[in-house]
C-alpha positions as CSV (number, residue, x, y, z in Angstrom):
1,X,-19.0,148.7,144.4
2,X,-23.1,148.6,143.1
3,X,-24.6,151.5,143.9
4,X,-28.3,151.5,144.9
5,X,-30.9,153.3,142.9
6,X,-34.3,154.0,143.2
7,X,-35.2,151.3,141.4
8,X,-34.4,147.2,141.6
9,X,-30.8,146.5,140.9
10,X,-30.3,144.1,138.0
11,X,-29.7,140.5,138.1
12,X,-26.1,141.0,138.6
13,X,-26.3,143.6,141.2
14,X,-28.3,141.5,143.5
15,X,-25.2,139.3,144.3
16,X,-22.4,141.4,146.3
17,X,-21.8,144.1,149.1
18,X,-24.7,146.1,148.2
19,X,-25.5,147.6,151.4
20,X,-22.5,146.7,153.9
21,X,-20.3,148.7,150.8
22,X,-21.8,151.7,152.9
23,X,-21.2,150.3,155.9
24,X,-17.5,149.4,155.2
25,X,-16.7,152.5,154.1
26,X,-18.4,154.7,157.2
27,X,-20.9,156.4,154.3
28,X,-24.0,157.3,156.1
29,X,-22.7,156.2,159.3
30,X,-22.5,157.1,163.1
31,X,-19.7,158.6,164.3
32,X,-18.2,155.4,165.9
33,X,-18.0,153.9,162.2
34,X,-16.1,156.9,160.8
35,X,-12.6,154.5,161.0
36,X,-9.6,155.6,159.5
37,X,-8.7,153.7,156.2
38,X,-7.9,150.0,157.1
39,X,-4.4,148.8,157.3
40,X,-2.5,147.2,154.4
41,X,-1.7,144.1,156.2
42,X,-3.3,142.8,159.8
43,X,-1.7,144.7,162.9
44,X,-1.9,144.0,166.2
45,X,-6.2,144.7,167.1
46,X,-6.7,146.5,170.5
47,X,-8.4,144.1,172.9
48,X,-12.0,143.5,172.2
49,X,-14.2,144.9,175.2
50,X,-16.5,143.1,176.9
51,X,-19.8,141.7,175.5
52,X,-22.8,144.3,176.1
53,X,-25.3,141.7,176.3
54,X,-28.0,144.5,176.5
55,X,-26.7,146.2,173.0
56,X,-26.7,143.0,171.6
57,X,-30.0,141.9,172.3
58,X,-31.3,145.8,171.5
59,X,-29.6,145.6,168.0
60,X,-31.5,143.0,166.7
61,X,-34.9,143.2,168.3
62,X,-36.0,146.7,166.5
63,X,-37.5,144.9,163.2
64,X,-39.3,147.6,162.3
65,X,-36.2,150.1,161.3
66,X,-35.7,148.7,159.3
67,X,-38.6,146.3,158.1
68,X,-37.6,142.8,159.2
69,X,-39.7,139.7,159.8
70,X,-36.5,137.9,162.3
71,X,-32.9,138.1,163.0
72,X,-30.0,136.4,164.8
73,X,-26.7,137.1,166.2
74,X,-23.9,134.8,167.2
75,X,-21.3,136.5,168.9
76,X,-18.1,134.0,169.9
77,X,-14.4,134.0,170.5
78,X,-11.8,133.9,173.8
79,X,-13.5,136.9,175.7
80,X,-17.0,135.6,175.8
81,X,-19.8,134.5,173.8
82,X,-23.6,135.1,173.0
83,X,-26.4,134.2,170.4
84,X,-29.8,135.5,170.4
85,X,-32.4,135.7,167.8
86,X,-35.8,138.2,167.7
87,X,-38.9,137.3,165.0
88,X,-40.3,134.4,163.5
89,X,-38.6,131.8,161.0
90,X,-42.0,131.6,159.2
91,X,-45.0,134.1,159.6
92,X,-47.1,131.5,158.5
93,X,-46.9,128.9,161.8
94,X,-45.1,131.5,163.5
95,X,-42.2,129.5,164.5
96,X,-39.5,131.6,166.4
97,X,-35.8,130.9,165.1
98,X,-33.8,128.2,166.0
99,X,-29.9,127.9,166.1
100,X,-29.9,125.2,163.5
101,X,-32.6,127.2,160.8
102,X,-30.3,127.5,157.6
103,X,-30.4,130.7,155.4
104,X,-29.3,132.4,152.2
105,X,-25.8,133.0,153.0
106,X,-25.3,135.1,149.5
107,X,-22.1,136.5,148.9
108,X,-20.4,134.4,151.7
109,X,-19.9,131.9,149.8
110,X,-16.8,133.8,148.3
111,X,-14.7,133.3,151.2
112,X,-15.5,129.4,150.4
113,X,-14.4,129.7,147.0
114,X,-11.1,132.0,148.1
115,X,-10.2,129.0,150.2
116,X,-10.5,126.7,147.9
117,X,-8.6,128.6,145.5
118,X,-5.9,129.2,148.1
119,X,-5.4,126.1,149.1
120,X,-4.9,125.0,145.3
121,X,-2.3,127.8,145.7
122,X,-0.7,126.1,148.1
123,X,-0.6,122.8,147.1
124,X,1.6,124.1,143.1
125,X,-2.0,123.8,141.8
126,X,-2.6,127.2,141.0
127,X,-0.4,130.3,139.7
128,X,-1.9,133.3,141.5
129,X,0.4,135.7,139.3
130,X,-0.7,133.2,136.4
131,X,-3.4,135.0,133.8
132,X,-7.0,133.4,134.4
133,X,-7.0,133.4,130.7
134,X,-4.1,130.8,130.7
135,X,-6.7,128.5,133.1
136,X,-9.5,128.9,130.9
137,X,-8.3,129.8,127.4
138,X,-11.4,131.2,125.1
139,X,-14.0,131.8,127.8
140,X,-13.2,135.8,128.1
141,X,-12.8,138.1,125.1
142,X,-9.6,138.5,123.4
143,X,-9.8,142.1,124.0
144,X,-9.1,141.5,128.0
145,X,-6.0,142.4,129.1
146,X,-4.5,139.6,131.1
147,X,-6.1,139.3,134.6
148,X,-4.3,137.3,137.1
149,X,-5.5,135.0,139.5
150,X,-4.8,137.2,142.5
151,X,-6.7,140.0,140.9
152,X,-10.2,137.9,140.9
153,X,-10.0,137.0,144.5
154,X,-9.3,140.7,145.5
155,X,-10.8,142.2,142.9
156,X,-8.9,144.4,141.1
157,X,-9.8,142.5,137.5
158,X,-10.9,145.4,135.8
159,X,-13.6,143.6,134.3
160,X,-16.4,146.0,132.3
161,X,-20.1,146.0,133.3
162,X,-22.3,142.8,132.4
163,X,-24.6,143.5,129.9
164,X,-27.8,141.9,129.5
165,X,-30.3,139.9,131.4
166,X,-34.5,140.9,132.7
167,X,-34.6,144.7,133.9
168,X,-35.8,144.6,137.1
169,X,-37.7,147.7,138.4
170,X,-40.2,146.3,140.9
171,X,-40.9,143.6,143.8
172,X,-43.3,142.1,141.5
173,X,-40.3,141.6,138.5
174,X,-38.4,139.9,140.9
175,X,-40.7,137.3,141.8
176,X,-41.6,136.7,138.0
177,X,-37.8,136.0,137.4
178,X,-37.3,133.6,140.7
179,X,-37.1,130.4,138.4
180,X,-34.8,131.6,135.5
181,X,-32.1,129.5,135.3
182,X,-28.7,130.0,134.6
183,X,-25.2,128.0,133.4
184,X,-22.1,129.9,134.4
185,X,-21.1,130.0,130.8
186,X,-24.5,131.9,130.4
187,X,-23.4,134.4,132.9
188,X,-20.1,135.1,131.7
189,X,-21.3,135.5,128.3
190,X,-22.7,138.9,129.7
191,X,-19.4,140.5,129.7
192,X,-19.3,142.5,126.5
193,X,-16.2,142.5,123.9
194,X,-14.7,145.5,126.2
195,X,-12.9,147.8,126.9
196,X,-11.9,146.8,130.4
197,X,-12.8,149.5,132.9
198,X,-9.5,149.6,134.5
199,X,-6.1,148.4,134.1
200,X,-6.1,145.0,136.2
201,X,-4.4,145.6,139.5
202,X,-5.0,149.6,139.3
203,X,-8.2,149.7,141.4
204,X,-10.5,148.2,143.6
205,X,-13.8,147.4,142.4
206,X,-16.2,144.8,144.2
207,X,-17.9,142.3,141.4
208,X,-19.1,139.0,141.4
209,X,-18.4,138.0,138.4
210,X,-14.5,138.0,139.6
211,X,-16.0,134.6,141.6
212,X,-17.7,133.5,138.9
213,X,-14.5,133.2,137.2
214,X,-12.7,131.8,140.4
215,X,-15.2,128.7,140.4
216,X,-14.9,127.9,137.2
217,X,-10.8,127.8,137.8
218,X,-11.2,125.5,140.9
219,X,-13.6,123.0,138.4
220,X,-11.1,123.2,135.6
221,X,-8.3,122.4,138.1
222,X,-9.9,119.6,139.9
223,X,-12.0,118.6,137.2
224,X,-15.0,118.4,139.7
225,X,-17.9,121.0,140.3
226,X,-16.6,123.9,142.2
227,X,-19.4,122.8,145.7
228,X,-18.5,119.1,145.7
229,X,-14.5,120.3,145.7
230,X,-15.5,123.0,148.4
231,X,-17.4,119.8,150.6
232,X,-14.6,118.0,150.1
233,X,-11.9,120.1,151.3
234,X,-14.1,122.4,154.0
235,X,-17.4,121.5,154.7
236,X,-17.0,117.8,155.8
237,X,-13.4,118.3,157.6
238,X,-14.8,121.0,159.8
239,X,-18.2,119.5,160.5
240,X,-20.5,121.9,158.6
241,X,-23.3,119.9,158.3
242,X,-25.9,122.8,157.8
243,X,-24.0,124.5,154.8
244,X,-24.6,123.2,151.3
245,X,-24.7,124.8,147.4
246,X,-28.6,124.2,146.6
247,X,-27.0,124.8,142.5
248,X,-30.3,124.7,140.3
249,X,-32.5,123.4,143.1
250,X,-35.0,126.8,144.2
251,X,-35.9,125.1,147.4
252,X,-34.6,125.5,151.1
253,X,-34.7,121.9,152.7
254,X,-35.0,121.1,156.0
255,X,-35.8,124.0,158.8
256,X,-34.9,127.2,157.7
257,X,-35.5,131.1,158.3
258,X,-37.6,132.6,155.0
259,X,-37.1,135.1,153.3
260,X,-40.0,137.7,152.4
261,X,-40.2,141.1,150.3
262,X,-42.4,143.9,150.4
263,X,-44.0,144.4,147.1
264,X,-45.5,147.4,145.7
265,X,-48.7,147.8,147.9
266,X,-46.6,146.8,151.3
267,X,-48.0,143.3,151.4
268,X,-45.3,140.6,152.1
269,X,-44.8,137.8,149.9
270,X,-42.4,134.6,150.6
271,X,-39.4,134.9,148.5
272,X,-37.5,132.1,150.2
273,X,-38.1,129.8,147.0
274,X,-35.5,131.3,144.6
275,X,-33.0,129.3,141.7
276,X,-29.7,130.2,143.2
277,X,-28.2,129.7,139.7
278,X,-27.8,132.8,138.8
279,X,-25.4,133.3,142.1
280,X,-23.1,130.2,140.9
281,X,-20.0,130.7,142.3
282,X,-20.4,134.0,144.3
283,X,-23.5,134.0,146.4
284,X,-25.6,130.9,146.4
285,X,-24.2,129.2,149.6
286,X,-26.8,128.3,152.5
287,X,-25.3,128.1,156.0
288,X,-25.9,128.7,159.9
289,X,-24.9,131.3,162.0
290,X,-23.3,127.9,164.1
291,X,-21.2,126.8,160.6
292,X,-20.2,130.2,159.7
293,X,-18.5,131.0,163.1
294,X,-17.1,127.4,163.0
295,X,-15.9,128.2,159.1
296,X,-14.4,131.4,159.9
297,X,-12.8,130.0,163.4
298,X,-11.0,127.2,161.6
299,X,-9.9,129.7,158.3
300,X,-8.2,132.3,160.9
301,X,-6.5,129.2,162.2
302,X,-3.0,129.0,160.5
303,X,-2.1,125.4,159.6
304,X,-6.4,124.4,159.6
305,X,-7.4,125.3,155.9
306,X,-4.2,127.7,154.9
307,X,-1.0,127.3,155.2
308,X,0.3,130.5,157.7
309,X,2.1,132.3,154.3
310,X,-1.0,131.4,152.1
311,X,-3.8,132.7,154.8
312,X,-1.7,136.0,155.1
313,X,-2.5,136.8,151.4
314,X,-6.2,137.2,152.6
315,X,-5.9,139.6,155.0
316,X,-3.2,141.8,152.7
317,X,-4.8,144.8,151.2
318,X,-3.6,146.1,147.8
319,X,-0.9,148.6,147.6
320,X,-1.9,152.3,149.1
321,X,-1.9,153.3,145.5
322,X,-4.8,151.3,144.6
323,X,-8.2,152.4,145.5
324,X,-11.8,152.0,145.0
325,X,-13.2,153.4,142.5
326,X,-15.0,155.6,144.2
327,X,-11.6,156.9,145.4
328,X,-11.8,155.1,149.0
329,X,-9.4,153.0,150.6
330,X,-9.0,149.5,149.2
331,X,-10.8,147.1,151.6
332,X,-10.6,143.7,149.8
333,X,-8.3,141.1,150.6
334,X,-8.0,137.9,148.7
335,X,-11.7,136.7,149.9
336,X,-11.9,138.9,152.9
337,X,-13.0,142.6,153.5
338,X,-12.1,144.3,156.6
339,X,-13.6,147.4,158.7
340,X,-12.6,149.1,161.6
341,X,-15.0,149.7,164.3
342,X,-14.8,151.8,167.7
343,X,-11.4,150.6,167.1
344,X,-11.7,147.2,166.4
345,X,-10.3,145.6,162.8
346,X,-12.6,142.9,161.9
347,X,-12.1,140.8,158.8
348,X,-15.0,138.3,156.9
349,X,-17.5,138.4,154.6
350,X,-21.1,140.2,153.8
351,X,-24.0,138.3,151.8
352,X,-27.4,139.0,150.5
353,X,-30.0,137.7,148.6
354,X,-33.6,138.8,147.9
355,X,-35.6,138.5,151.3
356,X,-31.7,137.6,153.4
357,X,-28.5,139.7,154.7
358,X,-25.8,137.9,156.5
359,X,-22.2,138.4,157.3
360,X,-19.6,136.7,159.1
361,X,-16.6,138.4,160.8
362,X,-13.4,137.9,163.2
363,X,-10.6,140.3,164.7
364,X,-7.9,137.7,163.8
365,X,-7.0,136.6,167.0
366,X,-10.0,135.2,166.9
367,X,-11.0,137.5,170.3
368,X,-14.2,137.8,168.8
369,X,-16.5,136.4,166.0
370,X,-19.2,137.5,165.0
371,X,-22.2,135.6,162.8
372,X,-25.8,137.1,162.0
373,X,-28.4,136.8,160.0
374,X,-31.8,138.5,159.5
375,X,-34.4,138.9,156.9
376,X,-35.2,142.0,155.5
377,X,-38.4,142.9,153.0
378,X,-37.0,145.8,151.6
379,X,-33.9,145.7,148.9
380,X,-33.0,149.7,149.8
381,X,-30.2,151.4,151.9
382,X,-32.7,151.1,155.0
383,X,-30.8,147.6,156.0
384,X,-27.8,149.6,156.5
385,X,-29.3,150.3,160.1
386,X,-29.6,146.7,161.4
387,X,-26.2,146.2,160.3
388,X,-24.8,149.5,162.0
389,X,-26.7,148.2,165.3
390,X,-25.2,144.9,165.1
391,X,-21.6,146.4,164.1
392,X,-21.6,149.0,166.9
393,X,-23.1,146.3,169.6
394,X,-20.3,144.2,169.2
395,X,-17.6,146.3,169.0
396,X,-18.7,149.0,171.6
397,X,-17.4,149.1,175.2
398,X,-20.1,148.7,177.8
399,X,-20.9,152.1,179.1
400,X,-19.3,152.5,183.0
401,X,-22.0,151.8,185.6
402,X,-23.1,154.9,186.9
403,X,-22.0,154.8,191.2
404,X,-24.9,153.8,193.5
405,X,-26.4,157.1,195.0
406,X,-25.8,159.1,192.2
């Protein structure tokens, strides 16, 4: 888990659970998102209450706790469904948001490249007790113990600290490094010699280089990029039209929701124009709030994407005696991180990039879905609100009408 500071993360720590790590594990939070520690494996999820259409709308319309220029939630499944949006797409024309304006989906995009992975698995492609090492022999320092396959997509790799790359302090430095551009040989070359910071399989630490690593397998095993191999097998079958891998391209084409931060004197300055090549493989996916529920529909689906056996391994937690390391309950599965929330065990996927936070999440009876999106200016713990709000709202039983004459 990255751990805000004062200051800007680094390159590296931009792409992960920065904030929604709080979230998941009730730091900071409400009482109603102090859950007990999740289960190993998926049990049976108390029926989901009825949408509070009311909390919904109020969780996304304060944009000014935090700082937000627009948001949207989709909220879908067998007992009912809503979407609604709050703030403009693009302060310039002020255009409100529309259903079908793609954003920075960010670290999403591991839960494409966990599927992809997985269905390898299934198919005698892929070892997931093999050692990565075997599947890309001289790319990670001989000093590594063996990390298996498994252990990237639920992140108990062990894998040290980059090192490396601009130090970023301010608003300002981040905007001056939006066109760097970089190979994923370039980014793994910023893990040092060692040692390992863990035994692989001991603990639970989130890190995107894990994905990094989990692209390059599916490109060495198809011997196609990693996004063409993800179109191939999810995004065309289920209709995603909206959700693409932009690689070394900076730009957002077609409509779209931008992105803004809040630099040093408070003015706001459009940071939707970004190279998304320093996210290869772990957070450079953009998508609607319409594909994601569609993605995450069809992956809870056994028999869709995953085989019933295979699409259990994602929602299987670690053993009890591996935890965080911040000494927390393990929360990853293989591409999936779960939370429990007024009662409710919900299992998907954060994201964020500079300017966007996003998230999409299911009980896995697929009773509810739930798909947002907004665009926060600040990169600081504040965000945790608007995803608390949106967390509580569609979780929360509706509050009992009060009897007429009382």
């Amino acid at each position: 888990m990255i751990v805000m500071t004062s200051t800007f993360p680094s390159r590296r720590a931009l792409v992960g659970a920065t904030l929604t790590a709080a979230l998941l594990a009730g730091v900071g939070a409400p009482a109603a998102f102090a859950a007990a520690p999740p289960p190993r494996t998926a049990v049976a999820t108390p029926a989901v209450p009825p949408l509070d259409r009311a909390a919904l709308r109020a969780a996304i319309s304060d944009l000014d706790h935090p700082q937000a220029t627009a948001a949207q939630l989709r909220v879908g499944g067998k007992a009912g469904s809503w979407y609604g949006t709050a703030g403009v797409a693009d302060r310039r024309t002020g255009a409100p948001v529309r259903p079908d304006d793609t954003f920075r989906a960010g670290s999403v995009t591991k839960a494409f490249v966990a599927t992809a992975v997985l269905q390898l698995s299934a198919e005698g492609r892929v070892d997931l007790d093999r050692p990565v090492q075997d599947y890309l022999p001289g790319l990670l320092p001989r000093s590594y113990a063996p990390v298996k396959v498994s252990q990237l997509l639920d992140h108990t790799s062990g894998l040290p600290n980059e090192v490396g790359g601009p130090e970023i302090k301010t608003p300002e430095q981040i905007l001056e490094h939006r066109y760097d551009r970089w190979t994923p040989k370039k980014i793994v070359a910023t893990l040092p010699d060692g040692p390992m910071k863990f035994t692989p399989g001991t603990k639970q630490e989130y890190r995107g280089m894990n994905y990094v690593l989990a692209a390059l397998l599916v490109e060495k095993v198809t011997g196609r990029p990693y996004g063409k191999v993800i179109g191939q097998r999810i995004l065309r079958p289920l209709g995603l039209r909206h959700t693409s891998f932009p690689g070394d391209d900076p730009k957002i084409h077609g409509p779209h929701v931008h992105g803004y931060l809040a630099m040093s004197d408070g003015t706001l300055r459009d940071a939707t124009e970004y190279d998304q090549s320093e996210a290869w493989g772990e957070g450079e996916l953009i998508s609607t709030t319409g594909d994601l529920e569609r993605f995450i529909t069809a992956l809870f689906a056994p028999g869709k994407l995953l085989p019933k056996a295979t699409l259990d391994k994602m929602f299987t937690l670690p053993g009890s005696e591996v935890r965080m390391v911040d000494g927390s309950p393990a929360r990853f599965g293989m591409g999936l991180q779960t939370v429990t929330v007024n009662g409710v065990t919900l299992w998907g996927k954060t994201g964020e990039r500079y300017g966007y936070n996003s998230g999409v999440f299911a009980t896995r009876d697929l009773r509810r879905t739930v798909a947002y999106s907004w665009t926060p200016t600040h990169r600081d713990m504040s965000q945790q609100e608007m995803v608390l709000r949106i967390a509580n709202a569609v979780t929360k039983p509706v509050p009992p009408a009060v009897p007429a004459g009382r």
